[in-house]
C-alpha positions as CSV (number, residue, x, y, z in Angstrom):
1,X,86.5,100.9,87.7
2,X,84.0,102.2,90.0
3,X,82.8,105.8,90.7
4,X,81.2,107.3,94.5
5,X,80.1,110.1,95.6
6,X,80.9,111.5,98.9
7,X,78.6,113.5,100.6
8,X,80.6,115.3,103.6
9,X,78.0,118.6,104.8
10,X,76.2,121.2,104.0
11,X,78.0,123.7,102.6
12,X,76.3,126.5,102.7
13,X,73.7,125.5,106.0
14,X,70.1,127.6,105.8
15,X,66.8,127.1,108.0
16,X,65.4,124.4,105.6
17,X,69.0,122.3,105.1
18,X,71.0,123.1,108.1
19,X,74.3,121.9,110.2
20,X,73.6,117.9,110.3
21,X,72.7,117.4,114.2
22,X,72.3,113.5,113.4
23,X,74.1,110.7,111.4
24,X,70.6,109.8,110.2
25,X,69.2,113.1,109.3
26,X,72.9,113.2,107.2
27,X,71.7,110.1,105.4
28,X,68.0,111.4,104.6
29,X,70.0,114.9,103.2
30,X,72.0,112.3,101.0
31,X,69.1,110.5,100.1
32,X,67.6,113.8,99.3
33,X,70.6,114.7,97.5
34,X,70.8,111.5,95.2
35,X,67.0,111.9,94.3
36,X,67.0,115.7,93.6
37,X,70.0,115.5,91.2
38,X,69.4,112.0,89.7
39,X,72.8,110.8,91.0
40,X,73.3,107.5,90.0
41,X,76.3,106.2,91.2
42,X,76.8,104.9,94.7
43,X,76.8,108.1,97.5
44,X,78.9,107.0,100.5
45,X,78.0,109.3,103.4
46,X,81.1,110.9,106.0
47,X,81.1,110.7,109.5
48,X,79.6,113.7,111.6
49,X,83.2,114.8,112.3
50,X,84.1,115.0,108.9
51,X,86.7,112.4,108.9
52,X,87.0,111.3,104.9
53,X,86.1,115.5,104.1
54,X,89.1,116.2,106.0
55,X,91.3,113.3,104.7
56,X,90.4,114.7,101.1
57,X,91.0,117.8,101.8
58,X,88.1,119.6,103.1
59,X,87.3,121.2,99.6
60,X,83.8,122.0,98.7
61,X,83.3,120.1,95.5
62,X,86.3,117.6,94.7
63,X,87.2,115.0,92.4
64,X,89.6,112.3,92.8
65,X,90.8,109.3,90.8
66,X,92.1,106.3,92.7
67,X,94.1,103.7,91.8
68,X,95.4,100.1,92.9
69,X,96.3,101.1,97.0
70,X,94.0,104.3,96.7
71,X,97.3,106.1,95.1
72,X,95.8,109.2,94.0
73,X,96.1,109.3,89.7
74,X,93.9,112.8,89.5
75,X,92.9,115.2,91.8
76,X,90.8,118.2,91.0
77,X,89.9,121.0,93.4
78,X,86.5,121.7,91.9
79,X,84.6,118.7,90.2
80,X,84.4,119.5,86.1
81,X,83.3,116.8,83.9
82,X,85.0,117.8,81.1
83,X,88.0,117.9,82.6
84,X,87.6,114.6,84.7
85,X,86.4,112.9,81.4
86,X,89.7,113.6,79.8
87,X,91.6,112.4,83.1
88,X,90.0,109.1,82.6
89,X,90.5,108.6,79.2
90,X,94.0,109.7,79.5
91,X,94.7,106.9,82.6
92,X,92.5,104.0,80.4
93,X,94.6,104.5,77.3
94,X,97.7,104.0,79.9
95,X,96.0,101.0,81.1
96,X,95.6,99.8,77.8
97,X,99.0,100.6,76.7
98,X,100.7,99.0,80.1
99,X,98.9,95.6,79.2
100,X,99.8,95.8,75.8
101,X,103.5,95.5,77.3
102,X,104.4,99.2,76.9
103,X,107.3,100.5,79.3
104,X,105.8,103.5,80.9
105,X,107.5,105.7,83.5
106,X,105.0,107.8,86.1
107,X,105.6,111.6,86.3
108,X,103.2,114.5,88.2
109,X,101.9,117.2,86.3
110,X,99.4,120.1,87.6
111,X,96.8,122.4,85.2
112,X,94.7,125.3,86.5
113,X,91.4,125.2,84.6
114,X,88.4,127.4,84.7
115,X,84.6,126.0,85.6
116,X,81.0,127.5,84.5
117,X,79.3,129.6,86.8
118,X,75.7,129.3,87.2
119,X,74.6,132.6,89.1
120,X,71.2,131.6,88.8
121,X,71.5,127.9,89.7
122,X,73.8,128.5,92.7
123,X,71.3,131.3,93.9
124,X,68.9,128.6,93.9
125,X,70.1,125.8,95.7
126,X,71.1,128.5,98.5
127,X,67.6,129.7,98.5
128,X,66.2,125.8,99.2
129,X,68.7,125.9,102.0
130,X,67.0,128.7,103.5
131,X,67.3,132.3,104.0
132,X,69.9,132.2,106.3
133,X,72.3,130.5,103.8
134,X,71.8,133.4,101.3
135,X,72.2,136.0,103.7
136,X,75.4,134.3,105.3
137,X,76.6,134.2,101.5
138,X,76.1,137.2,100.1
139,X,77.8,138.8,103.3
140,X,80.6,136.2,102.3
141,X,80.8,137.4,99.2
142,X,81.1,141.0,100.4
143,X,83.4,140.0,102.6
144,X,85.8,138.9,99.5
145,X,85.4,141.3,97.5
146,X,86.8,144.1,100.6
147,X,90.0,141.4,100.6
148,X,88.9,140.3,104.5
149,X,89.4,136.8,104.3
150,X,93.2,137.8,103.1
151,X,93.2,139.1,106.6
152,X,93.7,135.8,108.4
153,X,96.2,134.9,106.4
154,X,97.9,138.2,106.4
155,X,97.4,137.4,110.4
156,X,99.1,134.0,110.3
157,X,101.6,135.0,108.3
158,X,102.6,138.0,110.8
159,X,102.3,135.5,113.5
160,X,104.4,133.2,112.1
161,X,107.3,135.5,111.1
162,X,106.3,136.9,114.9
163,X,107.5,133.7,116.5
164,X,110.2,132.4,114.2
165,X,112.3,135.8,116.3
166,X,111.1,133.9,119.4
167,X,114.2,132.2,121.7
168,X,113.3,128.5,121.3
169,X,111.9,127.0,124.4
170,X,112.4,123.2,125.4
171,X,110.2,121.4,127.5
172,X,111.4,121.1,131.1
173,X,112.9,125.0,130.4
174,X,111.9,126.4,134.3
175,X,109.7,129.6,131.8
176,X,108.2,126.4,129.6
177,X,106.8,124.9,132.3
178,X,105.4,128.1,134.0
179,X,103.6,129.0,131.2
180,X,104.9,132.1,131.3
């Protein structure tokens, strides 16, 4: 068993740690990364497009558990050690009982769990972004807490229920292909 870490972007880009413009100046930020927080397992570094970021997911701060043919065995949308921890126990002792010869029978399950938040911590890795990155958050977070980023999805939903009214339209159809 092997654990990685993926570094995808910046996710909250400031004057000091911005946008990556380069795939080198992504590896120095990883590099950067690994040193800061004494990150001592193997950091595999995405493309500039995002390619594995958006194959995952595109979450901020993810945690997966593969298994043989990279089928997915855990999945959590915000990485907790505590609860990863018990994921892996939990899949070793079924490894364990498997090879003792125990008949076992796969099923999914879900949990919503609840993570620490470090006000102070988070605060300061924003600041050693840059200024920009706290200003662009805390307008975020303002944002939020008026319910505006539920706008775009009130949006999408309007616009979808907005075009499932709408006559279907088949290519070759003489107003398809005017663009009407």
């Amino acid at each position: 068993m092997q654990a990685v870490f993926l570094y995808v972007r910046e996710a909250h880009p400031g004057e000091h740690y911005g946008h990556h413009e380069s795939f080198a100046q992504k590896l120095d930020y990883a590099r950067e990364f690994q040193r800061r927080f004494d990150v001592r397992r193997p950091i595999l570094v995405d493309d500039l497009d995002g390619t594995a970021h958006t194959a995952f997911g595109r979450l901020p701060n993810m945690t997966y558990i593969l298994g043989p043919g990279n089928r997915v065995l855990f999945r959590c949308d915000w990485t907790d050690a505590e609860i990863t921890r018990a994921a892996l126990d939990y899949l070793l002792a079924r490894r364990a009982d498997r090879r003792s010869g125990a008949r076992l029978a796969p099923f999914y399950a879900e949990m919503a769990g609840s993570r620490w938040v470090d006000d102070a911590a988070f605060t300061e890795g924003l600041e050693r972004n840059g200024p920009r990155a706290v200003t662009e958050f805390t307008e975020a977070k303002a944002r939020w807490a008026r319910g505006e980023h539920l706008g775009s999805l009130d949006r999408r939903r309007r616009d979808n229920r907005d075009t499932e009214h709408a006559p279907a339209r088949m290519p070759g159809d003489r107003k398809h292909a005017q663009g009407d």
